[in-house]
N, CA, C and O of each residue as an XYZ file, in Angstrom:
500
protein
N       5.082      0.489    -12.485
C       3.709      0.708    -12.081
C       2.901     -0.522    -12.469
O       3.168     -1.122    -13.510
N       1.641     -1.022    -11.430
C       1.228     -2.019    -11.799
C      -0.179     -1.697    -12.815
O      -0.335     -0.560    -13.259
N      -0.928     -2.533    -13.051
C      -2.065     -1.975    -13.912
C      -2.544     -1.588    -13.026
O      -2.355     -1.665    -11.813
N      -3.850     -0.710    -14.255
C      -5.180      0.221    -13.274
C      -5.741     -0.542    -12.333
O      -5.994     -1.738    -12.478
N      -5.953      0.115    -11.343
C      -7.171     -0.218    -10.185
C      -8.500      0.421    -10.254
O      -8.592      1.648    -10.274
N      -9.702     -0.475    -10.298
C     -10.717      0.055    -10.655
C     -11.719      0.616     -9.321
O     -11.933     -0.242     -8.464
N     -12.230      1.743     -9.135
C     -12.791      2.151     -8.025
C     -14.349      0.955     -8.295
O     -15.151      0.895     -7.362
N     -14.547      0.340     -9.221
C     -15.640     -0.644     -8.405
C     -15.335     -1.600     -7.289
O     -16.245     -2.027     -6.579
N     -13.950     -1.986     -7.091
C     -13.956     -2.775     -6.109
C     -12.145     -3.378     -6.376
O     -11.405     -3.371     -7.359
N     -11.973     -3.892     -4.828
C     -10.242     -4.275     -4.934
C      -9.595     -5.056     -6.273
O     -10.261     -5.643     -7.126
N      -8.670     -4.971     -6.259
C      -8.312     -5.943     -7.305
C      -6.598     -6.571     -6.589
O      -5.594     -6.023     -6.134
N      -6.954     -7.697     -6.787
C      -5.763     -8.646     -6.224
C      -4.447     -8.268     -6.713
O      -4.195     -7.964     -7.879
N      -3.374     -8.320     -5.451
C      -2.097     -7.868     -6.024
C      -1.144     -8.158     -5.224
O      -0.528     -7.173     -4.819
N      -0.693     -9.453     -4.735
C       0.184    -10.232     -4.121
C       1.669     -9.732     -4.552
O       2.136    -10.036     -5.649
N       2.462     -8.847     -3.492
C       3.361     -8.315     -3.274
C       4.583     -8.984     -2.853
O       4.346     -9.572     -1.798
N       5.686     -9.132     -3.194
C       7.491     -8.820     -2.482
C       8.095     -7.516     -1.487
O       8.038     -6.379     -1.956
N       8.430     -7.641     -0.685
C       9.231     -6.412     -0.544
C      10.175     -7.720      0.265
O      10.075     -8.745      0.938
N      11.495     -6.425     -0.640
C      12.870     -7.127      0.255
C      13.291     -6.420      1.610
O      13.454     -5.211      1.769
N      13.404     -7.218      2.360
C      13.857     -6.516      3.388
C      14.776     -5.918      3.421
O      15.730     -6.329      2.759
N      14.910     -4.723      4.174
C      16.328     -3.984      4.385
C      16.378     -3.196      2.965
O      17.514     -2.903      2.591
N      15.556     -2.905      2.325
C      15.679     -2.262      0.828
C      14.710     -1.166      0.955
O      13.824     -1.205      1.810
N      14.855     -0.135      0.089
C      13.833      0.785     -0.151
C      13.181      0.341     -1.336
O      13.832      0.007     -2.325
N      11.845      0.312     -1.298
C      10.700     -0.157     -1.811
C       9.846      0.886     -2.033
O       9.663      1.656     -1.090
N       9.049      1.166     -3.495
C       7.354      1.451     -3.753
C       7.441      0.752     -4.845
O       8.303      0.191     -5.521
N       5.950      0.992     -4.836
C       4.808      0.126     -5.787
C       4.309      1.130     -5.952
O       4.467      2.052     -5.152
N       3.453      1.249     -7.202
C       2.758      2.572     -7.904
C       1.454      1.650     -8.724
O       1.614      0.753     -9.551
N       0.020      2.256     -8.138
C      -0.805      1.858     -8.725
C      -1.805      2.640     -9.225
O      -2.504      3.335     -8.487
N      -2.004      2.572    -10.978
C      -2.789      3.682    -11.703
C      -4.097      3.358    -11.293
O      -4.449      2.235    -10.933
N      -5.015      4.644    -11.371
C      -6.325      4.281    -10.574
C      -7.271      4.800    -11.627
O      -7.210      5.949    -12.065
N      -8.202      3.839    -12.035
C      -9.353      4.094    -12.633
C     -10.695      4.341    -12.330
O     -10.922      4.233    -11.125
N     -11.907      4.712    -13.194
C     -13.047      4.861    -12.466
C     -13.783      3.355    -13.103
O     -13.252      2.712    -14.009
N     -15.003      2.981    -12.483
C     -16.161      1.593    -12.900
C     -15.745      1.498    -14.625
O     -15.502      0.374    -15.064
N     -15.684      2.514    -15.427
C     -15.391      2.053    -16.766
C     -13.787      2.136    -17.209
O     -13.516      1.931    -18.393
N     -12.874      2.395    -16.394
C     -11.925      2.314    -17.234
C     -10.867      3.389    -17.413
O      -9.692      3.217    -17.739
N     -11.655      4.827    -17.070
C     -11.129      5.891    -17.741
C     -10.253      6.091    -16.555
O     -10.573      5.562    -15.490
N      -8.675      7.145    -16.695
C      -7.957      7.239    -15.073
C      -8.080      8.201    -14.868
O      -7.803      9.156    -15.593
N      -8.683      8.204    -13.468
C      -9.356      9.089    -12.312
C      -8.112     10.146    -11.910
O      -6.948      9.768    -11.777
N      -8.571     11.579    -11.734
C      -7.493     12.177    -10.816
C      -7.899     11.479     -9.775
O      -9.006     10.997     -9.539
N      -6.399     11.451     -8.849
C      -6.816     11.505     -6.909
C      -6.447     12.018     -6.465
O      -6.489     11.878     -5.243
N      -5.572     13.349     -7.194
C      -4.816     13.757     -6.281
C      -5.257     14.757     -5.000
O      -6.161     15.580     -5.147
N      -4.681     14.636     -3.993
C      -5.527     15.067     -2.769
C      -6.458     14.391     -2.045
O      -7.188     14.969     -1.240
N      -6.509     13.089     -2.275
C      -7.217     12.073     -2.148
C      -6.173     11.351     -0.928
O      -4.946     11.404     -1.016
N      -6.836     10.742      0.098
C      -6.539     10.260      1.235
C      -6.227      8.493      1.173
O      -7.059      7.645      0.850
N      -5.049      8.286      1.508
C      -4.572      6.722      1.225
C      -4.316      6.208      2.667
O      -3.716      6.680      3.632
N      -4.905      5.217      2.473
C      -4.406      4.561      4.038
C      -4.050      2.609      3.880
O      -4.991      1.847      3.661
N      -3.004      2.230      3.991
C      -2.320      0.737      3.737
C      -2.142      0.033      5.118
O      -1.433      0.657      5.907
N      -2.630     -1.095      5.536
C      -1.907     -1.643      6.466
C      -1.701     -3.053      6.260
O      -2.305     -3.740      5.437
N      -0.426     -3.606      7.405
C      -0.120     -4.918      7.336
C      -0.482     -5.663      8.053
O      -0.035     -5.425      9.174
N      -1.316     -6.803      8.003
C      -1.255     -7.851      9.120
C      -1.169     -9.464      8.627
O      -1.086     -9.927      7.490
N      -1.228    -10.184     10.047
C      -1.037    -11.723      9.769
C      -3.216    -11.850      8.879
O      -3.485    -12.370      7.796
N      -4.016    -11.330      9.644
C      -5.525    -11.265      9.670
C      -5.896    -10.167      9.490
O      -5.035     -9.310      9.690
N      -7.520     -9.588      8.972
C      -8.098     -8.483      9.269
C      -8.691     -8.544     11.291
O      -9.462     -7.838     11.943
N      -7.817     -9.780     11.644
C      -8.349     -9.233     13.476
C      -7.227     -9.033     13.997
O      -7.350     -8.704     15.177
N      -5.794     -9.102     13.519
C      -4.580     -8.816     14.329
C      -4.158     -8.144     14.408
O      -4.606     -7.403     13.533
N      -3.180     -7.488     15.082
C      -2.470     -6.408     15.294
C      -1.975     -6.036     13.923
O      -1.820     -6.934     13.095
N      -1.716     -4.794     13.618
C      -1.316     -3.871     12.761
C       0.272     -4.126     12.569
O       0.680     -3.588     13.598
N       1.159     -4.494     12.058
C       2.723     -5.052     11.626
C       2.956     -3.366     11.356
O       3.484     -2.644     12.203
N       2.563     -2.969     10.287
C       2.917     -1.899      9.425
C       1.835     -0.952      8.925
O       0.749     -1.506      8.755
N       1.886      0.532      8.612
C       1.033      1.626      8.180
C       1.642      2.458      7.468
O       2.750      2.938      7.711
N       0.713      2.756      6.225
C       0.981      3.835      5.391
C       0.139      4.543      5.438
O      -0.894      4.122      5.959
N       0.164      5.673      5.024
C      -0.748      7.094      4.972
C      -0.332      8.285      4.454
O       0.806      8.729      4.303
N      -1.608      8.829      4.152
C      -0.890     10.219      3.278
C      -0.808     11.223      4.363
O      -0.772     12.393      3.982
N      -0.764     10.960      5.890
C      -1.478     12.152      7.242
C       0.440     11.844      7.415
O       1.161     12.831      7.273
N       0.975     10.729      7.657
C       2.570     10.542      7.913
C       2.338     10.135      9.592
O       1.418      9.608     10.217
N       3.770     10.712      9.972
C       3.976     10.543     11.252
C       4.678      9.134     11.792
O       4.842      8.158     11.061
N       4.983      9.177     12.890
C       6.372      8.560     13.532
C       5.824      6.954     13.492
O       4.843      6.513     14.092
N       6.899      6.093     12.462
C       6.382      5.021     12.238
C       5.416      4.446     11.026
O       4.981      3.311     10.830
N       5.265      5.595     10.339
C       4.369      5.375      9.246
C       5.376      5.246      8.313
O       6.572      5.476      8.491
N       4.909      4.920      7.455
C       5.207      4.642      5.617
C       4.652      5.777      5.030
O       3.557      6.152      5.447
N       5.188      6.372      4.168
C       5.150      7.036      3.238
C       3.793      6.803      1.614
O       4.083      6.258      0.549
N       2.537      7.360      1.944
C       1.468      6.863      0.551
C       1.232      8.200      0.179
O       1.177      9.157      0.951
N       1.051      8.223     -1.441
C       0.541      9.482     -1.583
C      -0.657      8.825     -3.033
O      -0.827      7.716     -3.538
N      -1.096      9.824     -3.200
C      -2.435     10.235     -4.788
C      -1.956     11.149     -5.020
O      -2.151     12.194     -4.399
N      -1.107     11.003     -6.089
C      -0.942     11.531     -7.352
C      -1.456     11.670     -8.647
O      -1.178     10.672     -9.313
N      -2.338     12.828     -9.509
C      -2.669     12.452    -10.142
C      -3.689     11.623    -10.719
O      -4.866     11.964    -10.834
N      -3.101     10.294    -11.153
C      -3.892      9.282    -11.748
C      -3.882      7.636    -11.385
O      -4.400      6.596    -11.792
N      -2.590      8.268     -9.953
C      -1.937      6.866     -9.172
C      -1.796      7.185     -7.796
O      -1.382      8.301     -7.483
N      -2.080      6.369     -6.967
C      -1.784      5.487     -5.809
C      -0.206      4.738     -5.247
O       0.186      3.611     -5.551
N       0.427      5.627     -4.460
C       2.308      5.112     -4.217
C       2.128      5.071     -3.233
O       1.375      5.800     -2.589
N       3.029      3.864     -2.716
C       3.121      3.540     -1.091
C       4.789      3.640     -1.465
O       5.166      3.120     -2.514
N       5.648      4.239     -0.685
C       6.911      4.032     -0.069
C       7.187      3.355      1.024
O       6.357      3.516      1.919
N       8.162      2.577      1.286
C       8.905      1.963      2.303
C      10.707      2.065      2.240
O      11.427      1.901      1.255
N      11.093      2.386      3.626
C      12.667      3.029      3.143
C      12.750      1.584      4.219
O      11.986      1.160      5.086
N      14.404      0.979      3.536
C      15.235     -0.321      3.965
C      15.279     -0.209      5.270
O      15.501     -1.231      5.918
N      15.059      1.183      6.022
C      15.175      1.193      7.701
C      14.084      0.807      8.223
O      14.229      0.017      9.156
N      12.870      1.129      7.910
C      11.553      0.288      7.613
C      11.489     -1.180      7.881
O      10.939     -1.780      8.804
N      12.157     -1.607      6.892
C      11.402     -2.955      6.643
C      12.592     -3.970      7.353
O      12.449     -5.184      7.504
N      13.424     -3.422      7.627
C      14.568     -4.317      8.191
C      13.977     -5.091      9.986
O      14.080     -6.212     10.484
N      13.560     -4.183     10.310
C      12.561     -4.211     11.397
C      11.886     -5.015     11.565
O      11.799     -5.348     12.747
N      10.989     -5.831     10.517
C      10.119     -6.818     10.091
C      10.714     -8.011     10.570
O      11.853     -8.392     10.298
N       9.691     -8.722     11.470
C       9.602    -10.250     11.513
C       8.850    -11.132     11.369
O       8.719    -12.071     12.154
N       8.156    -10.943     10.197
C       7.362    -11.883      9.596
C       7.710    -12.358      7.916
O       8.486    -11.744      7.184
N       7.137    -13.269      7.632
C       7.618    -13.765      6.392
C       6.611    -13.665      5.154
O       6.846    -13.529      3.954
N       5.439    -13.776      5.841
C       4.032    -13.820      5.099
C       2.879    -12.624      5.834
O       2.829    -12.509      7.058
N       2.076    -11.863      4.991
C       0.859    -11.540      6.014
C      -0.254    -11.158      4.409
O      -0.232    -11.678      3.294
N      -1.042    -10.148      4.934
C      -1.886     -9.759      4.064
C      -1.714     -8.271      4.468
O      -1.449     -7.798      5.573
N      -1.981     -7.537      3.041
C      -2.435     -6.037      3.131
C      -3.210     -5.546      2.433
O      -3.380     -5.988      1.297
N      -3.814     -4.627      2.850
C      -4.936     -3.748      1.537
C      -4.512     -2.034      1.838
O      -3.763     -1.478      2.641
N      -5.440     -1.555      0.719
C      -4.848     -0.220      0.408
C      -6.652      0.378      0.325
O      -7.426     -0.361     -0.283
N      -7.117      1.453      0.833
C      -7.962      2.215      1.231
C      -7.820      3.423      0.697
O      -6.950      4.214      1.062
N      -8.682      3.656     -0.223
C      -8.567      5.384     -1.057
C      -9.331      5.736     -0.879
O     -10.270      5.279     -1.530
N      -9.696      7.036      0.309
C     -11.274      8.191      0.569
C     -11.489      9.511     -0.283
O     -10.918     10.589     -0.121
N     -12.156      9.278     -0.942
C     -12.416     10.688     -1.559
C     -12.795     11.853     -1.011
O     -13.324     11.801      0.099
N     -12.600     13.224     -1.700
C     -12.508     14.595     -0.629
C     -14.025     14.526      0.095
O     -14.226     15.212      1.097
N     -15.062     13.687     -0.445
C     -16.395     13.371      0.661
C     -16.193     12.397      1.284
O     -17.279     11.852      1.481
N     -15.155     11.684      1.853
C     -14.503     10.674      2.659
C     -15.675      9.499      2.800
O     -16.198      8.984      3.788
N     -15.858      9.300      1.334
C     -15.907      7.684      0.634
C     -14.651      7.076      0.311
O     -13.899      7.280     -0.643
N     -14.526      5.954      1.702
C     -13.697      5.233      1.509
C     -14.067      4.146      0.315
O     -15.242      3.967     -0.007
N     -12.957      3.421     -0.331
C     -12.947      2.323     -1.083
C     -11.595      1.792     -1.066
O     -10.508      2.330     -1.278
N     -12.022      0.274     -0.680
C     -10.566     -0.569     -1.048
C      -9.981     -0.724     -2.976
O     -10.640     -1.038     -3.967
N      -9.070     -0.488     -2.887
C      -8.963     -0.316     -4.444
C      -7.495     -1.614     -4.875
O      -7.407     -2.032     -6.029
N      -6.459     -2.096     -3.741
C      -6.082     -3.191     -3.659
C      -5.920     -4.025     -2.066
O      -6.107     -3.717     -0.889
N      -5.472     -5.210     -2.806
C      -5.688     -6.645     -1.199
C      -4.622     -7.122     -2.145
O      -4.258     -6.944     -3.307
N      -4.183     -8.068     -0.687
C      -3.224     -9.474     -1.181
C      -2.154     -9.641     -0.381
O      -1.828     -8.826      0.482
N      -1.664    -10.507     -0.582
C      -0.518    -11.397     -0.128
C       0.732    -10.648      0.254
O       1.234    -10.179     -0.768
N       1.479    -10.332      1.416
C       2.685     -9.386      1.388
C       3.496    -10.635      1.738
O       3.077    -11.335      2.660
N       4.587    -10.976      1.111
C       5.865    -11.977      1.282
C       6.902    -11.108      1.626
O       7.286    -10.179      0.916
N       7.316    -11.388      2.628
C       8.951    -10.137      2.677
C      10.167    -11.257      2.335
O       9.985    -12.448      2.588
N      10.819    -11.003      2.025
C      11.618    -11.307      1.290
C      13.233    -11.315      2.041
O      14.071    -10.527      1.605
N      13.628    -12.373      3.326
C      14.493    -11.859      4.494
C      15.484    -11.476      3.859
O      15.646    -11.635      2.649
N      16.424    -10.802      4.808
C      17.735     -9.787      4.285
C      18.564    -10.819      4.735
O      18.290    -11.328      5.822
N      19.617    -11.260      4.040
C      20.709    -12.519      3.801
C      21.899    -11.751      4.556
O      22.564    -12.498      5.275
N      22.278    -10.476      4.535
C      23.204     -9.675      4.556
C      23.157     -8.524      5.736
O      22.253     -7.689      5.692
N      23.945     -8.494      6.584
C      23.030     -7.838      8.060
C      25.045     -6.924      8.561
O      26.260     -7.059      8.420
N      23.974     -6.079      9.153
C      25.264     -5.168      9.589
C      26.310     -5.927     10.098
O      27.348     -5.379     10.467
């Protein structure tokens, strides 16, 4: 798990995922001072791109569905899943992503951003 994320605002978190691997990241979520927030039941939404104007690469969400990634609020944390059938798919090397947490009055807040590097698969069927 990485450190807390503070609901005042994103906090930078330049990512790996290997391709062709099953992957999460787990991020504890705090409130403006510090203390960790329940979320659970709390609405997550992640996406991938080259820009915030390009097409969408990849999506997570806690709603699911065909093509999505796997995010949930748990608790006192924030998990995105990705399974190796996922990411094998991928043809890019570099992009950016952020992560979007709405509360049950659907106040959104970005809570992480940064750098996604995939990491190519050396080893292929």
């Amino acid at each position: 798990m990485t450190g807390p994320r503070n609901l005042s605002g994103a906090i930078r978190d330049d990512i790996t995922i290997p391709q062709g691997a099953a992957w999460t990241r787990t991020w504890a979520i705090t409130d403006a001072v510090g203390t960790p927030l329940t979320v659970t039941g709390w609405t997550v939404r992640a996406q991938i791109r080259y820009s915030h104007d390009d097409l969408v690469f990849f999506e997570w969400n806690t709603a699911g569905g065909a093509g999505i990634g796997a995010a949930s609020a748990t608790g006192t944390t924030v998990t995105l899943h990705l399974s190796g059938t996922e990411s094998a798919l991928w043809n890019f090397t570099k992009a950016a992503y952020d992560i979007i947490l709405k509360d049950p009055g659907g106040t959104p807040t970005r809570i992480v951003e940064g750098a996604l590097t995939l990491a190519s698969s050396i080893t292929h069927s």
